[in-house]
N, C-alpha and C positions, 0 to 999 in steps of 0.2 A: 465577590469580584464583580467588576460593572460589567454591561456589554459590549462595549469595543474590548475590554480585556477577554472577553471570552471569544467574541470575533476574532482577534489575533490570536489568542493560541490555537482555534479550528481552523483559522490556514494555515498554521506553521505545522500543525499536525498532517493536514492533510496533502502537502505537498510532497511528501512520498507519492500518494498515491495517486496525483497525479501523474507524477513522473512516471511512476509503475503503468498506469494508464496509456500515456502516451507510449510508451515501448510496445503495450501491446498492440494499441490501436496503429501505430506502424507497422508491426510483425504481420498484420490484417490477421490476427486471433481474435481481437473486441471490433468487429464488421458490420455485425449485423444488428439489429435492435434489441435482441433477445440477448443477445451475450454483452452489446454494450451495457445493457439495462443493468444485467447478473454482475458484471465485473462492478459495477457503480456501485451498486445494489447491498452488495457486500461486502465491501471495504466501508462505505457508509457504515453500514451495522455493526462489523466490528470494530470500529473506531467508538462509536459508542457504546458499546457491552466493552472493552477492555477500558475506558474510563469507567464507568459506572462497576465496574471489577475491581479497579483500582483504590477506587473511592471504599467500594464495601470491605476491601479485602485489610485497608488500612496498613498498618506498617510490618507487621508478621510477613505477610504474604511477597511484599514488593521484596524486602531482604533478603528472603528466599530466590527472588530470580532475575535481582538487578547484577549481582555476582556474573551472570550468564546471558542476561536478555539481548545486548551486541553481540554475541556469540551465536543464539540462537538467527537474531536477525540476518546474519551476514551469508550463515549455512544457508538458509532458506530460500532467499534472494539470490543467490550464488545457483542453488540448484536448477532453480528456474532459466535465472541467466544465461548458463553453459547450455540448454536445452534447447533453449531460443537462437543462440548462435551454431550451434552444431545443425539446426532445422534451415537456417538460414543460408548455412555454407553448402545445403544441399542444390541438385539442379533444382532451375523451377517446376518440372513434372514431378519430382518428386514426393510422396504422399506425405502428408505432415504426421509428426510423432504423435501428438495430445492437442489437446486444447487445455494452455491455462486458464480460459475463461469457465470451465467445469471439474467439477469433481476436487480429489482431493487438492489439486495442484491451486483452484477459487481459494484453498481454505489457507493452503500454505501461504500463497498470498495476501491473503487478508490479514492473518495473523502476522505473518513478517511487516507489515506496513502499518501494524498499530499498537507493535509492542510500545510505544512509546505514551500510547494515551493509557497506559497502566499507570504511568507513573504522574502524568497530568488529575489523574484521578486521585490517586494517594495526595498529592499538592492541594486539591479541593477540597478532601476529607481535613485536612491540615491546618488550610485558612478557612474552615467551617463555612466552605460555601455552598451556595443552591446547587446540585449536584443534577437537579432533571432538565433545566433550563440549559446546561451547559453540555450535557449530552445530547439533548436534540440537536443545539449548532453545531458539536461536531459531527455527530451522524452524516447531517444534511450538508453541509460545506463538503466533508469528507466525498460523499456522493456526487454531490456536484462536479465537483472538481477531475474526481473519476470521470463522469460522463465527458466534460470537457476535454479532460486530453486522451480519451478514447476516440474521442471525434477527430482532434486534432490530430491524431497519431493516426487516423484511418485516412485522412487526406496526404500527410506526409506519405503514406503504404503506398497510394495510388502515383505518389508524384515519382518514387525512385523506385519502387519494386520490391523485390527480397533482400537487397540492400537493407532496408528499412526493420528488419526483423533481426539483422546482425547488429544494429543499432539498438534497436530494442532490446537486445538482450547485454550489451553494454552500460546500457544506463542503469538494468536490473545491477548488474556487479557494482555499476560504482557509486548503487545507493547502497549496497552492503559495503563496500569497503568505507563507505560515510559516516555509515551508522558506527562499525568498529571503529573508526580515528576517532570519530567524536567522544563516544565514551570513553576511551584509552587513555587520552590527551585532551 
């Protein structure tokens, strides 16, 4: 595969996590440098380790959990989502539940946001292509693009308030209810 082909699949992949990005960075969850850094930081890498999975795992593995992986996506995102909306509908003195920029909730994250470069990876194992070169730009796009709508989503925080975190955690649902249309249909 050339490099614009591989450029356009790491934004098309990584546009989740933008959006996942921006929801938090409106929620004011990805604020500061250290958690905008983590949130970026991680979804980067898992976008590149679930291709580079995908690729090694071959066709065994994906048939195993292409059955379930819109399923898995939609819970995951879902959970998050409802967490960020029920935090949002709180007063604003109220103390926040978690931070999805730490811990397990980073992981469910990352992992709901890149079940999809599994199966970009299997398509590369497929068309027997360069498999290192294509994982570093999605990695690095994936990242990117995180820090981008972490920033963006921390400016929108600052423009409407906790509004902005009821928002954020609508976009989380209706990249889960995305991901399930799309595979379904």
């Amino acid at each position: 595969m050339d490099a614009l082909g591989i450029a356009l699949i790491a934004i098309g992949l990584a546009m989740d996590v933008f959006a996942v990005s921006l929801g938090l960075g409106s929620g004011g969850y990805a604020a500061g440098f250290r958690s905008v850094f983590r949130l970026a930081f991680h979804c980067g890498l898992f976008q590149a380790g679930m291709t580079l999975l995908g690729w090694v795992g071959g066709t065994g593995l994906i048939h195993l959990i292409a059955g379930v992986d819109h399923w898995v996506a939609m819970i995951l995102l879902s959970v998050v989502g409802v967490r960020m909306i029920r935090s949002g509908l709180q007063p604003e003195s109220a103390p926040r539940r978690s931070d999805p920029t730490r811990g397990a909730s980073l992981v469910v994250i990352s992992v709901a946001t890149s079940i999809d470069a599994a199966a970009v990876g299997l398509s590369l194992a497929l068309l027997q292509g360069d498999i290192l070169p294509a994982v570093l730009v999605i990695g690095l796009v994936s990242a990117a693009l995180g820090l981008l709508g972490s920033l963006l989503g921390g400016r929108l925080g600052k423009l409407f308030g906790k509004r902005m975190e009821i928002v954020g955690g609508l976009i989380l649902l209706g990249i889960g209810v995305r991901v399930l249309w799309t595979h379904l249909h």
